[in-house]
C-alpha positions in Angstrom: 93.0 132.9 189.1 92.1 135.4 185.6 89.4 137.2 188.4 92.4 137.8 190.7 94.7 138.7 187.8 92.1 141.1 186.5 91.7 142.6 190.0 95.2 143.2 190.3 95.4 145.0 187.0 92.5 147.2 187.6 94.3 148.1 190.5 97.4 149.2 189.3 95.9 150.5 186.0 93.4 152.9 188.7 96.9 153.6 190.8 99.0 154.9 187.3 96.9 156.4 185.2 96.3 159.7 187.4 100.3 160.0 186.6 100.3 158.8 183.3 97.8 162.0 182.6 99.7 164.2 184.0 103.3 163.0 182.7 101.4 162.9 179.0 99.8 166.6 180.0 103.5 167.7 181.0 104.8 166.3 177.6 101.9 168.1 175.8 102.1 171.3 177.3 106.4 171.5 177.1 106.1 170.8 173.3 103.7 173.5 172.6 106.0 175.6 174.4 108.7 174.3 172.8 106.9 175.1 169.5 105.1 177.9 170.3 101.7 177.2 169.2 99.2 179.1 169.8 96.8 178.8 172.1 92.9 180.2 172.1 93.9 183.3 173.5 96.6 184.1 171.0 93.7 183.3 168.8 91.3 185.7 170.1 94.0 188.5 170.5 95.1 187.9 166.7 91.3 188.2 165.6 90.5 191.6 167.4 93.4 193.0 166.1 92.4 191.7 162.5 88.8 193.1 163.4 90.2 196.5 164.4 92.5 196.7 161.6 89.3 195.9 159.0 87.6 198.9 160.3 90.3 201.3 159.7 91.2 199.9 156.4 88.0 200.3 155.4 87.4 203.9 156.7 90.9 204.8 155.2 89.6 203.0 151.6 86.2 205.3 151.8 88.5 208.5 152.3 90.7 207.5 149.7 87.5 207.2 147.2 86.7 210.5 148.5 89.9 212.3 147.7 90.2 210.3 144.1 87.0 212.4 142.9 88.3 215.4 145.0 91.4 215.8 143.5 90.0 214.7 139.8 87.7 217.6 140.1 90.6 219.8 141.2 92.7 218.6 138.8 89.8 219.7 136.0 89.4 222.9 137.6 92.8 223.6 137.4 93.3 222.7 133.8 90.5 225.6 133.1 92.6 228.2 134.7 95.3 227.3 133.1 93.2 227.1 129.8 91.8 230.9 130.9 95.5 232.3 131.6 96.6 231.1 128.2 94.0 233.1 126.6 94.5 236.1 128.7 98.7 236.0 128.1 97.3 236.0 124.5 95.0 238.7 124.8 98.2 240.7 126.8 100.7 239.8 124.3 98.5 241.1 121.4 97.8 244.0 123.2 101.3 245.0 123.7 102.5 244.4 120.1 100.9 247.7 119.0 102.3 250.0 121.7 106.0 248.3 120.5 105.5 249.0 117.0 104.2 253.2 117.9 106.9 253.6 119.8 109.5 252.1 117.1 107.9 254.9 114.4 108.5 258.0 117.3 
């Protein structure tokens, strides 16, 4: 009687599971919809644009190293001429102080 039992339970067991997968597949697939969780593809899509974004960060960083010492030596340079057209106001103004005082004693 258990071998007919058993028999009879394979049977049905064989006969429900193939819509016991796909109810549980159903379930599975509406809650990650539901949920929105990714899948591999949103994976794959989210690393190439990571991937693609590294490479212009990067490129952007090098360029920004690039214009730091650019502009420091600018800067420097600049501070010179603005050293050299102190002087040479100087060297104007002194030079204009004795034509002011002859023409005060005309």
């Amino acid at each position: 009687m258990s071998s007919t039992r058993d028999y009879l339970r394979s049977v049905v067991t064989d006969a429900v599971l193939p819509i016991s997968r796909q109810l549980f597949e159903d379930v599975v697939m509406e809650v990650m919809s539901e949920r929105q969780i990714p899948s591999r593809t949103d994976f794959r899509e989210l690393r190439d644009v990571v991937n693609g974004m590294r490479g212009k960060t990067s490129s952007a960083a090098s360029g920004a190293k690039k214009n730091e010492k650019r502009i420091a030596s600018l800067e420097n340079r600049l501070d010179e001429l603005v050293a050299e057209r102190d002087a040479l106001v100087e060297r104007l103004a002194k030079l204009e102080k004795p034509k002011r005082t002859r023409a005060k004693k005309k």
